[in-house]
C-alpha positions as CSV (number, residue, x, y, z in Angstrom):
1,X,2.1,9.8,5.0
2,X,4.6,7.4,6.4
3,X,2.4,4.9,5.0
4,X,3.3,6.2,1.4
5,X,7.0,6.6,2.4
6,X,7.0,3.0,3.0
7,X,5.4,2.1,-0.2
8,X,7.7,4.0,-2.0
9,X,10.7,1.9,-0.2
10,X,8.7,-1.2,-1.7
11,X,9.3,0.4,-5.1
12,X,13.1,0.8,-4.3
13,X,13.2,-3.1,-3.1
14,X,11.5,-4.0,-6.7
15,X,14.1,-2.9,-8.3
16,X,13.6,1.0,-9.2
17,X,16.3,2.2,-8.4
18,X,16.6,6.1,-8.1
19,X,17.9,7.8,-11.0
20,X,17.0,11.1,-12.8
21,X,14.7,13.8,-11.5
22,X,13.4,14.6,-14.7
23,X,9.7,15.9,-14.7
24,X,7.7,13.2,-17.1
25,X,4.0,12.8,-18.0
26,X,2.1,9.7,-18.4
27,X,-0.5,8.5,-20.3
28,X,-3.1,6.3,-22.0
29,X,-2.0,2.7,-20.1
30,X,0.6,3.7,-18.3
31,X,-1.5,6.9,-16.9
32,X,-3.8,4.3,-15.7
33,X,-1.6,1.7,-14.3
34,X,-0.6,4.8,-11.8
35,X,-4.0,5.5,-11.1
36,X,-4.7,1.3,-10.3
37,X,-2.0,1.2,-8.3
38,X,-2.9,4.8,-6.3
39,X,-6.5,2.8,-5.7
40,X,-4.8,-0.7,-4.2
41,X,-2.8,1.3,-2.2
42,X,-4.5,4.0,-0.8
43,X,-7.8,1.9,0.1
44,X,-6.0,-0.6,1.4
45,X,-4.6,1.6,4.1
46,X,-8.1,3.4,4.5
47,X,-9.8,-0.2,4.8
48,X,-6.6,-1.2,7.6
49,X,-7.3,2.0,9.3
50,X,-11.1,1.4,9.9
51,X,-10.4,-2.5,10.8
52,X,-11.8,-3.9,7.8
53,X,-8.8,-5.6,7.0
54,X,-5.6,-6.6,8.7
55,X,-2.2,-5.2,8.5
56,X,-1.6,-8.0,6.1
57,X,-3.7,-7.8,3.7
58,X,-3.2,-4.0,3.7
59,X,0.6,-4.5,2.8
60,X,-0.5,-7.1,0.0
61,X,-2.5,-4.0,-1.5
62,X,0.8,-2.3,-1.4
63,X,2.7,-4.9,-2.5
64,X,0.0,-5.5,-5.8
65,X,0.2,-1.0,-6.4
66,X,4.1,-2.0,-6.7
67,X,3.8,-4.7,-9.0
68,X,1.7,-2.4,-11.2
69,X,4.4,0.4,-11.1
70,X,7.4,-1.9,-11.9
71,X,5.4,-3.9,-14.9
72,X,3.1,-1.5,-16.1
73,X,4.8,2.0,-16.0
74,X,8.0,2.9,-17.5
75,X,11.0,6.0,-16.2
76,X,13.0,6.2,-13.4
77,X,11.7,5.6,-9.1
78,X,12.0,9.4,-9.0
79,X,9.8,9.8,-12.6
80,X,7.2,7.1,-11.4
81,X,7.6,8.4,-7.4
82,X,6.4,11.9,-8.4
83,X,3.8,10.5,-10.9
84,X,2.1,8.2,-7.9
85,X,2.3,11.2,-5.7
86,X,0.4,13.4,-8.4
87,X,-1.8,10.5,-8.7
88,X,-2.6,10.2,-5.2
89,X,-3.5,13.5,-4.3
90,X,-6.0,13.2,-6.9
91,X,-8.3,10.5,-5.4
92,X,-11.2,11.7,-3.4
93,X,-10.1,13.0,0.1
94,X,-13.4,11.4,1.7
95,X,-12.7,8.2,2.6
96,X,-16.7,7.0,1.9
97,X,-15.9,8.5,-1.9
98,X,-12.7,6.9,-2.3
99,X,-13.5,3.4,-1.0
100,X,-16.2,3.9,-3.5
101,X,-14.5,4.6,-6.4
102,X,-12.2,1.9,-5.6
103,X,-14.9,-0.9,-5.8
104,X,-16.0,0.9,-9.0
105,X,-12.7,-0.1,-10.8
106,X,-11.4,-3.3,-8.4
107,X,-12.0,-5.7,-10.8
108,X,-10.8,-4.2,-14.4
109,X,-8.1,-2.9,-12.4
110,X,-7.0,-6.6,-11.2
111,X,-7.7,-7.9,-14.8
112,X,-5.9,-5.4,-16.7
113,X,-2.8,-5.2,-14.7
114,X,-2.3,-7.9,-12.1
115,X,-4.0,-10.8,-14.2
């Protein structure tokens, strides 16, 4: 969890700035921006965790599920925080099945909103 707390401060560095807790639903490309970014951050610390990859190139995967938030989806940090919360507790809690997943949509996901 401190993993996502420090995420989360990334967001407030971009920029987002905390504002209104209003509750706010997402969707179409914005729903899956938040889902893109949930992947390259999530994974990224699962993949760091096993020793796939290094600390590095686990906080770029951080750093790439931040640009998606501040570019791709629009409200306030605490609109987009709770959103990305939602949206994580939704991936798979097996790591095996989220690292799959993940692969599954790397590459549309990198097109679509980082390319």
């Amino acid at each position: 969890m401190f993993k996502v707390a420090w995420l989360i401060g990334l967001l407030t560095l971009a920029g987002l700035a905390p504002a209104s807790a209003q509750t706010r639903a997402y969707y179409g490309e914005e729903a899956q921006a938040l889902q893109c970014a949930a992947y390259f951050s999530y994974t990224s610390l699962v993949l760091e965790r096993r020793g796939l990859i290094t600390q590095r190139r686990a906080q770029e995967g951080a750093l790439q599920a931040t640009a998606i938030l501040g570019r791709h989806v629009s409200g306030t940090y605490s609109q987009k925080r709770k959103a990305f919360v939602a949206v994580l507790s939704q991936l798979p809690r097996a790591e095996g099945d989220l690292i799959e997943e993940s692969i599954r949509y790397y590459n549309w996901c990198s097109e679509r909103f980082l390319g």
